[in-house]
RODO-2510 file (C-alpha; in nm, 4 decimals, decimal comma):
residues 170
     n   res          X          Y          Z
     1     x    -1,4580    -3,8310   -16,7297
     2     x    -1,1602    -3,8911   -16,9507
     3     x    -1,0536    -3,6239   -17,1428
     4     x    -0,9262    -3,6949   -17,4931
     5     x    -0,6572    -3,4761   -17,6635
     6     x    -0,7010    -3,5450   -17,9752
     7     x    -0,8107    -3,3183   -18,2620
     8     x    -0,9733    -3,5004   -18,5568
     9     x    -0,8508    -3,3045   -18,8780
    10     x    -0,4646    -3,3467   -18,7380
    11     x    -0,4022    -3,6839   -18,9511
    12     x    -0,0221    -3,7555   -18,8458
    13     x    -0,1795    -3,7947   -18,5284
    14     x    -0,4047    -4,0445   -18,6168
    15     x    -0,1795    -4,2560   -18,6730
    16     x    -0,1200    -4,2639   -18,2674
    17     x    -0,3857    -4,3724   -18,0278
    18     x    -0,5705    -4,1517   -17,8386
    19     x    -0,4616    -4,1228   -17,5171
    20     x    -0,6718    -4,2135   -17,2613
    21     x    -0,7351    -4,4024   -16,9777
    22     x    -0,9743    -4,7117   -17,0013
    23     x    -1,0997    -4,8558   -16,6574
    24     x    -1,0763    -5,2462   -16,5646
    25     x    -1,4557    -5,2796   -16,6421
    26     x    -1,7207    -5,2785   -16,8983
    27     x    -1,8733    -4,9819   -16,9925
    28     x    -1,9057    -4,7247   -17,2806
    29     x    -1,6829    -4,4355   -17,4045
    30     x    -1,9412    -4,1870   -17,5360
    31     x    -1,8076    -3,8580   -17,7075
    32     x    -2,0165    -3,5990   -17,8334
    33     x    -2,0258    -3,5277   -18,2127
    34     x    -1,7006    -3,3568   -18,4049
    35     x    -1,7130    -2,9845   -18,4275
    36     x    -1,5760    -2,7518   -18,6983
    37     x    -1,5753    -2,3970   -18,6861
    38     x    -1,3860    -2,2344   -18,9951
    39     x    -1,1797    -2,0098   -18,7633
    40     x    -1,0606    -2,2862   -18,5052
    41     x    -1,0502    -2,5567   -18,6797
    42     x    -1,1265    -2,9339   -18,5312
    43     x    -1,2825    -2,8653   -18,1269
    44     x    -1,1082    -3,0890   -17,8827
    45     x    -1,2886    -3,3923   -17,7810
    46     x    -1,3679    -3,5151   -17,4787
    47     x    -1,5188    -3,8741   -17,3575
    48     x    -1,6828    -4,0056   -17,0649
    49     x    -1,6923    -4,3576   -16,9684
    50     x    -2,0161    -4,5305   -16,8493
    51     x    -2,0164    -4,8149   -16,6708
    52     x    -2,2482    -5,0574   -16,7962
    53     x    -2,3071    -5,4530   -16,7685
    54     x    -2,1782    -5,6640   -17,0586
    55     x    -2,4892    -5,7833   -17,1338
    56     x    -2,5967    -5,4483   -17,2040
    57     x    -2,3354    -5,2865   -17,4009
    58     x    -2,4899    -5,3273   -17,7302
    59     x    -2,8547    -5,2146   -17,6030
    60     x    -2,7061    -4,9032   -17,4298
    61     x    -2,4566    -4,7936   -17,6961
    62     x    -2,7263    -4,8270   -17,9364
    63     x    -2,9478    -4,6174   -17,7472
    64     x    -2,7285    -4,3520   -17,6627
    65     x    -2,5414    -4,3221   -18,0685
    66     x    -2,9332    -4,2564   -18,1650
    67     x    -2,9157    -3,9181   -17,9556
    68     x    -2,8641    -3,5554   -18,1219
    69     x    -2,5497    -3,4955   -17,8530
    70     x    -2,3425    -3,8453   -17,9126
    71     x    -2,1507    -3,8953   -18,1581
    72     x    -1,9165    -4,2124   -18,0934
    73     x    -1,9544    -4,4629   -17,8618
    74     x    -1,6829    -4,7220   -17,7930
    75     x    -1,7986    -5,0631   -17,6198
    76     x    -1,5576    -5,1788   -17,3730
    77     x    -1,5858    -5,5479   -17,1690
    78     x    -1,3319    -5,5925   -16,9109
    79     x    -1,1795    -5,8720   -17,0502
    80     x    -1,0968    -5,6510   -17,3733
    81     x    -0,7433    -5,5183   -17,3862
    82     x    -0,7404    -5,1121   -17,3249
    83     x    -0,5726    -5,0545   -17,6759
    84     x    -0,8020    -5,2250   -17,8816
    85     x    -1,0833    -5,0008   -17,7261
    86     x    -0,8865    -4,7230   -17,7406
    87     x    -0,8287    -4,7798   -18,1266
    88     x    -1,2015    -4,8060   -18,1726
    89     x    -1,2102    -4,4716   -18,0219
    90     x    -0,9969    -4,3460   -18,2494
    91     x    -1,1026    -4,4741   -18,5745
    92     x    -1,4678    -4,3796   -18,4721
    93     x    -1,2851    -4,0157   -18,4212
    94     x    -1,2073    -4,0552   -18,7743
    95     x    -1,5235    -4,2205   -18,9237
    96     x    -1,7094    -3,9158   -18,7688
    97     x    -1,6117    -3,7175   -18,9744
    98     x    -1,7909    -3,8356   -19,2255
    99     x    -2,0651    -4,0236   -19,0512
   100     x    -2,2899    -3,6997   -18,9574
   101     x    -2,6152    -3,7543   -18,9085
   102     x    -2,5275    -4,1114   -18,7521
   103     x    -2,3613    -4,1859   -18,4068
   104     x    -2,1022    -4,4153   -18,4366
   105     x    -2,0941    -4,7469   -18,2353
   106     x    -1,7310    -4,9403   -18,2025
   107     x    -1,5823    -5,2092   -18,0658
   108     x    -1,2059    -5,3259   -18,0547
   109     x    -1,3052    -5,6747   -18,0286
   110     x    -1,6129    -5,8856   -18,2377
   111     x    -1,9518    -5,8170   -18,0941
   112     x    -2,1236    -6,1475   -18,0169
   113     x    -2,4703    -6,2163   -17,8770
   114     x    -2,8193    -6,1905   -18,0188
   115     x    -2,8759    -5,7994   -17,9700
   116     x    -2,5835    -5,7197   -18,1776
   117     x    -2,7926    -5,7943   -18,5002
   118     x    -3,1189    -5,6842   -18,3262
   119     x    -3,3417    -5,4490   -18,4882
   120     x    -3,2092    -5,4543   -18,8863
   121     x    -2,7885    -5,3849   -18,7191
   122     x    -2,5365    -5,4848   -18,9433
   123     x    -2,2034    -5,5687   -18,8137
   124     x    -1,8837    -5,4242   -19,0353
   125     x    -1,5521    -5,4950   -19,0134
   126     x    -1,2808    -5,2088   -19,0381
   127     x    -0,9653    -5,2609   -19,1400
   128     x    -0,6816    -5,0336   -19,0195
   129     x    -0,3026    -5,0256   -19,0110
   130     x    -0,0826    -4,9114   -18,6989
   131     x     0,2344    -4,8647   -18,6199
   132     x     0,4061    -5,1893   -18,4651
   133     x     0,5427    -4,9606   -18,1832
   134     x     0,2986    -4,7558   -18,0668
   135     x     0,5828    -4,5483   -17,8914
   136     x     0,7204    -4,3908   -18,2226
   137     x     0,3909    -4,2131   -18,2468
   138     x     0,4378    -3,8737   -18,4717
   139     x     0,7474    -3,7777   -18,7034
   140     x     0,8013    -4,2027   -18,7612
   141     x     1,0668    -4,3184   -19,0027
   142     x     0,9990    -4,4459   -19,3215
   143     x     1,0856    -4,7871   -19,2137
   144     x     0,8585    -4,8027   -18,9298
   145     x     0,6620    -5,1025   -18,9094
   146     x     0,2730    -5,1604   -18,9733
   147     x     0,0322    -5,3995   -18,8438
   148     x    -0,3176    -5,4602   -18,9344
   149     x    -0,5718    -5,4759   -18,7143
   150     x    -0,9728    -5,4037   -18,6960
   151     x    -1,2492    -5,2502   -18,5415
   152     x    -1,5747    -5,3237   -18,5457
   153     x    -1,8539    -5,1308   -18,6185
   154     x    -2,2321    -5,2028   -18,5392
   155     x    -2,4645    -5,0279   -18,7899
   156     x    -2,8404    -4,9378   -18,7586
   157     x    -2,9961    -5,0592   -19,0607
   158     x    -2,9800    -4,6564   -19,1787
   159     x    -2,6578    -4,5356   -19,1206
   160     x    -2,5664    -4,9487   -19,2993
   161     x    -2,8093    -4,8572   -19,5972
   162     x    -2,6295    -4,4589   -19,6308
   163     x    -2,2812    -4,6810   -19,6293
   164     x    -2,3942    -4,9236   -19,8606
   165     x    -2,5472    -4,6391   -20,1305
   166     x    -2,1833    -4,4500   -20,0902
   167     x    -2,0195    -4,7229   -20,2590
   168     x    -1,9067    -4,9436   -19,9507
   169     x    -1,8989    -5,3183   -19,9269
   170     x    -1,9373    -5,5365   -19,5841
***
């Protein structure tokens, strides 16, 4: 289990990655849905990574974001770098925030393969902007840097149509 340090509501933080360690092999970080209790705040949030085969990432993530108890799942292949995973965590930290009653499935890298768009999924690209060195995390100066990158996100056709109705395009 990986433990994640990260508190969702803390937004000068988000502009760091999580940190976290991402093994050499494929497999899923799964997190269980964001907490909020008025006189805490944000609950810490912890992930656990799965091994799983990468033929099966999408079938198993899929599976598991359509349980009660999970509320992100990040895909991971071995041949993806740990950073672009670990930004899919971390945007999914912040897209669950609003996602609720949907589990969130991300991937750092494009999803490919038939069982991606299985079943009515949508694929959607999410744009997001980081700092250029990752190493000037919190309290950055003005002049710092950004870079654009994305995430993906694969939908079920419900949480795509609840998206779509709030006014979102993809």
């Amino acid at each position: 289990m990986s433990g994640v340090s990260w508190v969702a509501a803390q937004d000068a933080r988000y502009r760091s990655l999580v940190d976290m360690e991402v093994p050499d092999r494929n497999g899923l970080l799964v997190a269980a849905p964001l907490s909020y209790d008025v006189g805490r705040g944000w609950a810490p949030v912890e992930a656990e990574f799965i091994p799983v085969s990468a033929d099966r990432l999408v079938e198993v993530a899929m599976g598991l974001a359509a349980m009660a108890d999970v509320g992100i799942v990040a895909m991971h292949s071995q041949d993806t770098a740990a950073d672009a995973t670990r930004l899919a965590f971390t945007v999914g930290l912040r897209l669950g925030v609003f996602a609720r009653p949907f589990g969130l499935v991300l991937a750092g890298v494009e999803p490919v393969g038939p069982e991606t768009c299985a079943h009515g999924r949508r694929v959607v690209v999410h744009g997001v902007e980081v700092l250029a060195d990752a190493g000037q995390g919190v309290g950055f100066p003005e002049s710092a840097t950004w870079v654009r990158r994305q995430v993906w996100e694969v939908m079920p056709s419900g949480r795509y149509t609840a998206w779509r109705a709030a006014g979102r395009a993809g």
